[in-house]
C-alpha positions, 0 to 999 in steps of 0.5 A: 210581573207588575202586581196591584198596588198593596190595598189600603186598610179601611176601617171595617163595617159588618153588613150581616154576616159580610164584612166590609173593609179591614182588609176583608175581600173585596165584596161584590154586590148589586141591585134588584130591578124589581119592584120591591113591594112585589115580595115575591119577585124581588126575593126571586131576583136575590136568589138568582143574584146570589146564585151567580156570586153576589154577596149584597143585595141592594133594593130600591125603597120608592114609597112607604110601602116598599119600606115596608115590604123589607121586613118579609124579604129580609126573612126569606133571603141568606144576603145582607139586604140594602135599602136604598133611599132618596129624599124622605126620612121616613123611608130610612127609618122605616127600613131600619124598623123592618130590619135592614141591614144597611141604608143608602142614602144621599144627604144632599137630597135631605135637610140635616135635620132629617139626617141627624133623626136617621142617624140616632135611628142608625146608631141605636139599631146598629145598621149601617149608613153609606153615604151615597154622593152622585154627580146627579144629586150634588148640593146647589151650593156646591155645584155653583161653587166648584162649577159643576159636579167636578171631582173636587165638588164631590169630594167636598160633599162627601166630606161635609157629610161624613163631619156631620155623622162623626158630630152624632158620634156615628161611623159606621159608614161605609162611603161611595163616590159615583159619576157616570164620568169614568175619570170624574169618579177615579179622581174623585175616589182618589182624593177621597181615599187619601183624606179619610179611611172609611171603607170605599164602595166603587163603581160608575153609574149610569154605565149603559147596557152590558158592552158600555157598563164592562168597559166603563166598570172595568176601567173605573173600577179597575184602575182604582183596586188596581191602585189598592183602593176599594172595599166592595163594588158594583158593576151598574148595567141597564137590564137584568143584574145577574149580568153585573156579577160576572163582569164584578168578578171578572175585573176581580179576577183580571187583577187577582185580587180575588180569584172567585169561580171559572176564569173562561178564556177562548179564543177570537176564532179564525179560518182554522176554527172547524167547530161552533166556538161561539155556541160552545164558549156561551153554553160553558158560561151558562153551565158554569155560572155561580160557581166559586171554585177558582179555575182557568178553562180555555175554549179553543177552536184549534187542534193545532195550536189551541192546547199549546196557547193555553198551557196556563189552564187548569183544564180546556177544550180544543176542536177539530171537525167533528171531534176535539180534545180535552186537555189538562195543563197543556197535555192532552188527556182524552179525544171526545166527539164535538157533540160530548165536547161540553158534557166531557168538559163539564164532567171535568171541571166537577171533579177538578172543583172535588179536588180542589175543594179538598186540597183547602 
């Protein structure tokens, strides 16, 4: 069996109680869709968000505002709270005030010395910086030089701008290379891991609606943790973000690099399947979503085959006209109705995460 590569140890960065790099889990985070000045519905999508696994919540901070509005979600929330700034200083420096625990910021969208009052700001409350470079938002200079956002273009961006926090003596900086070019964002991420040892966010933007931004994020940001680089990742989907943490954990689980909540396999379905398989297989996901207990649940719908298919599972359901089984490691354990298959299942897996919790 071929294993990722042995991840590269960064230097590590505390986003309240998470840290990141150092060898600590690969972290999974996402952002609100919200408009963040509505404190309300924002806090409701952070719970939602953690609900379903996610660690670290970013907000978008478009006016004075939203960067004042920080200060009440981050009382009424458990995850580490990002703010994510473009253009205006003043922004930053006010998430900062409002307690922040984390700012994102593109330095080729402000003037250096806008920088340096974000970086003193920074340094003297503690909170942590990630240099957010996009191929959207490169310098002129650089994108006249290189011929474009090129990977070598973007590479040269982030590295002009870590020089420039290290000359403040500040390197509590967490770094991010994005492109909604999957190769342009490997190469990059590349290159840049090799030259600095800052921990590394991952993740492609822009990736599209949920099918474009899964293989899009799977590929990007598999490849790269499957070589050992990457601290924390966000999978970018158009539409509500709950839907990225499933996707985030999927590709830690493909990997194991993490093995975090249900790992639900089933199969493509044929002219044996008598049961509604694609009902089930989306009830089971939505019943099981959030959980953290590590474990392989196979959704069959065959009697003949199904069980023996998925030997490797902790637990799983194989149906048959009317009925189907319930079966733990391959052996058949008992022989319920079709419409108790998911009650049955469900009541399973509560112990089977009983007992695994104890085992620890």
């Amino acid at each position: 069996m071929t294993s990722v590569a042995k991840r590269k140890i960064t230097r590590p960065v505390c986003l309240g109680n998470v840290q990141i790099g150092g060898g600590a889990p690969v972290a999974v985070q996402s952002m609100t869709c919200t408009d963040t000045r509505d404190v309300k519905a924002t806090v409701a999508q952070i719970r939602r968000l953690e609900k379903a696994g996610c660690e670290i919540a970013r907000v978008a901070v478009p006016d004075m505002d939203a960067a004042m509005a920080l200060g009440a979600i981050k009382k009424k929330i458990n995850l580490p709270l990002i703010a994510d700034i473009h253009f205006d200083y003043r922004l930053a420096l006010e998430a900062i005030r409002r307690g922040a625990d984390g700012i994102r910021i593109n330095p080729g969208n402000m003037k250096p010395g806008k920088i340096r009052e974000v970086i003193k700001a920074a340094k003297a409350s503690g909170t942590v910086i990630r240099i957010g470079i996009n191929s959207g938002s490169l310098e002129k200079e650089l994108h006249a030089k290189y011929g474009g956002a090129t990977a070598d273009a973007l590479v040269a961006s982030a590295l002009r701008n870590i020089a420039l926090f290290e000359d403040m003596g500040f390197e509590a900086l967490k770094i991010s290379i994005k492109s909604s070019d999957v190769l342009t964002t490997i190469s990059a991420c590349r290159i840049v891991s090799q030259k600095t040892d800052y921990p590394l966010h991952l993740g492609v933007t822009e990736a599209g609606s949920i099918i474009h931004a899964a293989i899009k994020s799977s590929l990007g940001i598999g490849i790269l943790l499957s070589e050992g680089i990457g601290d924390t990742i966000r999978v970018s989907v158009t539409g509500d973000p709950v839907s990225e943490v499933g996707v985030a954990y999927g590709i830690l689980r493909a990997l194991e690099i993490r093995k975090v909540g249900p790992d639900i396999i089933s199969c493509p379905t044929c002219g044996r399947c008598e049961i509604d398989l694609v009902r089930l297989t989306r009830e089971v996901e939505k019943k099981l979503a959030g959980m953290k207990t590590y474990m392989k649940i196979a959704l069959m719908g065959c009697v003949v085959n199904g069980p023996g298919e998925a030997v490797e599972a902790d637990i799983g359901i194989a149906g048959g006209r009317g009925f189907g089984i319930i079966f733990k490691k391959g052996k058949m354990a008992r022989k319920v109705r079709e419409k108790d298959l998911v009650p049955a299942l469900l009541e399973e897996v509560k112990h089977l995460a009983a007992e695994k919790q104890k085992s620890r």
